[in-house]
C-alpha positions in Angstrom: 146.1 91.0 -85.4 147.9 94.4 -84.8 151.4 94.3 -86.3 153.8 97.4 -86.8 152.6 98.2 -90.2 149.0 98.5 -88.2 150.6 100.7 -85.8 153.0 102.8 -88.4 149.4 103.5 -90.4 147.2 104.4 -87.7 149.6 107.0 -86.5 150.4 108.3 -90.1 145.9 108.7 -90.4 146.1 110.4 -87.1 148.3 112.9 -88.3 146.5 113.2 -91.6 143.3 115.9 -91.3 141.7 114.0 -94.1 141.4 110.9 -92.6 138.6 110.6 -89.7 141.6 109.0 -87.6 142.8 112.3 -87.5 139.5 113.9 -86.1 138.9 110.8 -83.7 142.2 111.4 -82.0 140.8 115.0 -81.4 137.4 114.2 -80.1 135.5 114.4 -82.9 133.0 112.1 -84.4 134.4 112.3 -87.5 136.0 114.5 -90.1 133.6 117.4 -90.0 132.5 119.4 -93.3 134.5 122.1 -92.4 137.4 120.7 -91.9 139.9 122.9 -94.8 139.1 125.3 -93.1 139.4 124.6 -89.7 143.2 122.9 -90.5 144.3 126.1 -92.3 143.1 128.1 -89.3 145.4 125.7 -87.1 148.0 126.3 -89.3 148.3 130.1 -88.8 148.7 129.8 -85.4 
């Protein structure tokens, strides 16, 4: 059963490039190897 806390979680993982969440929300599979470096890179945009 979904609840808020469910919800309030899944959005914090989504916005966490650790968590597969994250990469799933983005179309990946999951969190690639690369990803350090490919957040950083989206961070000095």
């Amino acid at each position: 059963m979904n609840g808020p806390k469910d919800d309030d979680d899944n959005h914090a993982n989504q916005l966490n490039s650790n968590n597969d969440a994250y990469w799933q929300s983005r179309g990946e599979d999951e969190r690639p190897d690369d990803w350090q470096e490919r957040t950083d890179a989206d961070e000095e945009d």
